[in-house]
N, C-alpha and C positions, 0 to 999 in steps of 0.2 A: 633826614627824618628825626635825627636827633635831638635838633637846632627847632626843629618845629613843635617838636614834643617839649621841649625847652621852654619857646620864647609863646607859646598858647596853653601851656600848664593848664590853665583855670576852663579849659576849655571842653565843653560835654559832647556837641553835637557836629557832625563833618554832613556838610552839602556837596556831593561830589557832582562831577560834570557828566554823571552818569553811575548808575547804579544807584541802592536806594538808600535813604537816609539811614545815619550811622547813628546810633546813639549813644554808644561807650565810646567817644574819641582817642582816649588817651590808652583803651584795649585794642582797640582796631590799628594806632600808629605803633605800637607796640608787635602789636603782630606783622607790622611789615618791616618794622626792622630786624625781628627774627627772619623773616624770611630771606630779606637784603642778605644776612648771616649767614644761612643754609646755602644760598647760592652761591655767595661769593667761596662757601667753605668746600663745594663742588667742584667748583673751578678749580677753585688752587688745587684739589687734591687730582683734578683730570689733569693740569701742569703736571702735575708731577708723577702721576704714570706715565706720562708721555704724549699726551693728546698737545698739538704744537699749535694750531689752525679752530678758527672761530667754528665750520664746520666739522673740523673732529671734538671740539669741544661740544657742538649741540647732540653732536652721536649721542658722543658719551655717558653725556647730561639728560637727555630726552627722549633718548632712544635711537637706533637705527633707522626707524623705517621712515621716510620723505612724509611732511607733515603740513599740513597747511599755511601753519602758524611757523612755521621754519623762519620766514623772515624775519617775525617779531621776536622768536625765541635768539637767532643770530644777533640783533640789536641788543637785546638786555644782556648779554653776554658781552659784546663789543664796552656798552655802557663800564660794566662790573671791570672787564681788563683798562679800561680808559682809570677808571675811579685808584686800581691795582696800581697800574702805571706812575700816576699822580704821586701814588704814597711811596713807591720807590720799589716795591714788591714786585716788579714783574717789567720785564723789556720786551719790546716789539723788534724786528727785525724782516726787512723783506726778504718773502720765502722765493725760491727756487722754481716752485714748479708750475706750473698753469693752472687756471679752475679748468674742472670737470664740468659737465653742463649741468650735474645733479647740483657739485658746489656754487656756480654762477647763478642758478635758481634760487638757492636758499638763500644767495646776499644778495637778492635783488628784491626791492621790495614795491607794492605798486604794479601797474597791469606796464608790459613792455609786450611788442610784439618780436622784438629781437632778443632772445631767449637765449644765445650761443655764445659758448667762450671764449672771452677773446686773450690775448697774449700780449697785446700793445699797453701803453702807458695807463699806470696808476692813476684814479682819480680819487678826486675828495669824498669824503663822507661824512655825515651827519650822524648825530642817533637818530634825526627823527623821522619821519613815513619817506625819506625819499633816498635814504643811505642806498650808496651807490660801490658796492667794491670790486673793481675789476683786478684786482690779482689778490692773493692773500699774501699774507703777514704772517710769522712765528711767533710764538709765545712764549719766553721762557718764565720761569724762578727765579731771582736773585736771591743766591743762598747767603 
């Protein structure tokens, strides 16, 4: 966001691929990278109370209660520790325990009619609409 607000400076009006015409570009890129800011500054501090998993991190973050948008909230989270990770802030490690069906619904994203936990091998994932995580990962601090 930075780089955009950067390199289109001179820039007034955003045609998004949806929603409506912007006409402060350079208020409206601003407001998202506060927001980038907010999140990411959630995160680290649900790290460090102890939220360890992408789903204790949405709790945390979002609330407790099972939420529709659970997937996409689990994704921009995944995104934030990816972007964490990069910068050397934060390790991944494969967790321990099994998803619960509550947690295997929240990182699933997209209509599945196999809904259940499974215990078998890691797959890949994506951020985008088809991110697929069949076991969770930890998340630490690097202090």
């Amino acid at each position: 966001m930075r780089r955009l607000a950067s390199e289109f400076a001179d820039a007034r009006t955003i045609y998004g691929g949806h929603g409506p015409v912007v006409d402060d570009a350079q208020a409206k890129i601003a407001d998202y990278i506060a927001h980038r800011a907010m999140r990411e500054e959630q995160i680290v501090a649900a790290l460090r109370d102890g939220s360890r998993t992408i789903p204790d991190l949405v709790r945390k973050i979002y609330g407790p209660e099972p939420h529709a948008l659970s997937a996409a909230m689990a994704r921009q989270i995944l995104a934030h520790l990816l972007a964490l990770q990069a910068e050397g802030r934060v390790v991944a490690r494969p967790g321990e325990q099994g998803l619960s069906a509550e947690e295997y619904a929240m990182l699933q994203s997209g209509p599945r009619s196999d809904r259940r936990p499974r215990r078998s091998g890691r797959t890949g994932c994506g951020i985008g609409a088809e991110m697929r995580l069949e076991s969770l990962d930890e998340y630490t601090l690097v202090c």
